[in-house]
C-alpha positions in Angstrom: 29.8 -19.3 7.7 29.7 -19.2 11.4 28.2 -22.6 13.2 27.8 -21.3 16.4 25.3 -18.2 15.0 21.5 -18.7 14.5 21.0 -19.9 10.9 25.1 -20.3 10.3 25.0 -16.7 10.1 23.3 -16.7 6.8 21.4 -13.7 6.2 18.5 -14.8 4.3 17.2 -13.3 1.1 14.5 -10.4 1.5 11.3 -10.8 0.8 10.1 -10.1 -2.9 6.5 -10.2 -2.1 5.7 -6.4 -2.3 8.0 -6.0 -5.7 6.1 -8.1 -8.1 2.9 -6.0 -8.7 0.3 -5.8 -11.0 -1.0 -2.0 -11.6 -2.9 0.7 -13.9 0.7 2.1 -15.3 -0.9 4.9 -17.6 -2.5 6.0 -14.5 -0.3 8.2 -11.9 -1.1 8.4 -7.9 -3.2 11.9 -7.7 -1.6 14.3 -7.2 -3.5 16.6 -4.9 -2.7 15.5 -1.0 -6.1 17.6 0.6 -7.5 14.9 2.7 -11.2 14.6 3.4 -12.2 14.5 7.2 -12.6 10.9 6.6 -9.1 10.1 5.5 -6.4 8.5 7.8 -3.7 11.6 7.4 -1.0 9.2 7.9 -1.9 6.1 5.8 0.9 6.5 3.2 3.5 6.3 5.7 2.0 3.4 7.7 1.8 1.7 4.6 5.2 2.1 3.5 6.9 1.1 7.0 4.7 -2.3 7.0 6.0 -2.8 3.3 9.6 -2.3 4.5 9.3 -4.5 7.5 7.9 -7.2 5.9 10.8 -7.0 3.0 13.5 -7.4 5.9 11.7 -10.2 8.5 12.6 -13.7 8.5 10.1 -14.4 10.8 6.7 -16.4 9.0 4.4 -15.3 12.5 5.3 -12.1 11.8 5.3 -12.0 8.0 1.9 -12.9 8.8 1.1 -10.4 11.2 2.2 -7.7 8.9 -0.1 -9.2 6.2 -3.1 -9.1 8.5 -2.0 -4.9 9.6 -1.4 -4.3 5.9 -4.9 -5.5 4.6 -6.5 -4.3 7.4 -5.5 -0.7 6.5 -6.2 -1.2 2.5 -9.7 -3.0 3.4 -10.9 -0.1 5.7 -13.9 1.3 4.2 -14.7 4.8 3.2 -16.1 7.2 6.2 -19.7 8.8 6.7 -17.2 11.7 5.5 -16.1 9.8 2.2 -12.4 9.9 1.6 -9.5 11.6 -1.2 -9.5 9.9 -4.6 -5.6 9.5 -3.4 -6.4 7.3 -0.6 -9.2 5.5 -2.7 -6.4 4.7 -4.9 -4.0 3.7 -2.3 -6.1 1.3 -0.6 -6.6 -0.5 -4.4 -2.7 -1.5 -4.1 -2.8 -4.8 -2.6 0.6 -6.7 -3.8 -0.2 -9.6 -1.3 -3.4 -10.7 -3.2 -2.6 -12.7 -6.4 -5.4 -11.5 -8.5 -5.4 -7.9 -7.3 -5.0 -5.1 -9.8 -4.0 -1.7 -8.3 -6.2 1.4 -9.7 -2.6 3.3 -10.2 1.2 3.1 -10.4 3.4 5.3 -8.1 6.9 4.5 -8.4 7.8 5.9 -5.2 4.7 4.5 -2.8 5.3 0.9 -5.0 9.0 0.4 -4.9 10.5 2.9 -2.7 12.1 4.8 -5.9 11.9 7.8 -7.2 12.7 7.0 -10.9 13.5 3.8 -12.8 17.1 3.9 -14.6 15.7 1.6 -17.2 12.5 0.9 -18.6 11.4 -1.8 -20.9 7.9 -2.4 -22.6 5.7 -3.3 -25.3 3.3 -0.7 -25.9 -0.2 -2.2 -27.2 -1.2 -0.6 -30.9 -4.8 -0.6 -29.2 -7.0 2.0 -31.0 -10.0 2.9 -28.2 -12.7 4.3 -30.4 -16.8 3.9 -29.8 -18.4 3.4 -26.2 -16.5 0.7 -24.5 -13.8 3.1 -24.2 -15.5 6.0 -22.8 -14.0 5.4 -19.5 -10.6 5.0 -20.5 -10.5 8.0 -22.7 -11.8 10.4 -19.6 -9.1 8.6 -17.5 -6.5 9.7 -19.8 -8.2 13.4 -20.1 -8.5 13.8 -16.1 -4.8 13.1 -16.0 -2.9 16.5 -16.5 0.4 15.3 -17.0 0.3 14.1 -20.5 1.6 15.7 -23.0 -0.9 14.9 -25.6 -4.5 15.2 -25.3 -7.0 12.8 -25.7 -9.1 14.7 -28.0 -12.4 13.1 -29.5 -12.5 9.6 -32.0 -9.9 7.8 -31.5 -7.4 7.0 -29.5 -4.1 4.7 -29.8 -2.8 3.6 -26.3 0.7 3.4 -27.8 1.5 6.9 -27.8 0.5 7.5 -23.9 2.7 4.3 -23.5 5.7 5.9 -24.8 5.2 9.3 -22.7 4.5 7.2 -19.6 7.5 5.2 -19.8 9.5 8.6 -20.2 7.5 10.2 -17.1 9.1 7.0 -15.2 12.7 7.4 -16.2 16.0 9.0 -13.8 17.5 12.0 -16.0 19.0 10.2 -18.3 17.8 6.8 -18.1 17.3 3.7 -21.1 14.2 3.4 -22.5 13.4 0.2 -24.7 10.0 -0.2 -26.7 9.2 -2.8 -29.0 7.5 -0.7 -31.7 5.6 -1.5 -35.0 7.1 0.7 -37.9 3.7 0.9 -39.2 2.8 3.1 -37.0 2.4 6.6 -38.9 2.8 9.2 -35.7 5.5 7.3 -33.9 8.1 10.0 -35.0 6.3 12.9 -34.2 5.1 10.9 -30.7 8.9 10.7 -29.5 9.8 14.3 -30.9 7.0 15.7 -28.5 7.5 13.4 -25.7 11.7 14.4 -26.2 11.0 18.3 -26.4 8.8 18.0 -23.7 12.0 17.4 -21.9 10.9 13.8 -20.3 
């Protein structure tokens, strides 16, 4: 502790604001980076760089300023041109807004990370089946990156769940799911998802 420096020479805690999120986690950022001529080419990277300033400033004007740039590029509305379903989904991530739900989870655009080491979660044992699940189940089949299909009837969330959390791990990383043992496919669910090499 120095007395002479400016706070004692204390360097105060970042801020958390942009790491507790609330997000889509079965659904992945799109892939496919072609831009639409209404699309702001750089809106990713302007994006992250006000998410790491505001994690480093001290400053409460200019936490505020960065709050004000940040929604100002997640509010912007589509162009007469229309814009990327990537972009769409970026501009739904608003970690600021306490009731906000982003449309996708990115580990990389959210947290800065490529992987997690360690992931932890409870799985819901939520069969979709019948109309007010339509537009979950043709989520789940526009995403390519699943290892099982979502074929027709019905559906159990748990199983895309378990691939999802093994999608989000480093090489060799912990993963931890509360499980029911009731569950008749949940052996055959990890064997794929394991020789699938995730």
């Amino acid at each position: 502790i120095d007395d002479v420096s400016p706070n004692r020479g204390v360097v105060p805690l970042p801020n958390l604001d942009f790491k507790f999120i609330c997000a889509d986690s079965l659904t992945p950022l799109d892939e496919v980076h072609q831009q639409t001529l209404g699309d702001d080419p750089n809106l990713e990277q302007k994006l992250a760089t006000l998410r790491q300033k505001y994690f480093t400033t001290s400053s409460e004007d200019r936490k505020n300023r960065l709050r004000e740039d940040y929604e100002k590029l997640v509010g912007s509305g589509p162009t007469l041109f229309g814009e990327s379903k990537r972009n769409k989904q970026l501009k739904t991530f608003h970690p600021l807004a306490s009731n906000n739900q982003a449309s996708f989870f990115d580990v990389h655009t959210m947290f800065g990370l490529d992987n997690f080491p360690i992931v932890i979660g409870n799985p819901p044992y939520k069969v979709l089946e019948g109309k007010d699940s339509e537009d979950i189940k043709n989520n789940l089949r526009s995403i390519k990156s699943y290892v099982y299909a979502v074929d027709s009837g019905k559906l159990n969330l748990y199983r895309h769940f378990i691939e999802r959390s093994a999608q989000l791990l480093l090489g060799r990383g912990e993963c931890a799911q509360w499980r029911a043992e009731r569950v008749g496919y949940q052996q055959r669910c990890h064997r794929r998802v394991q020789g699938a090499g995730l």
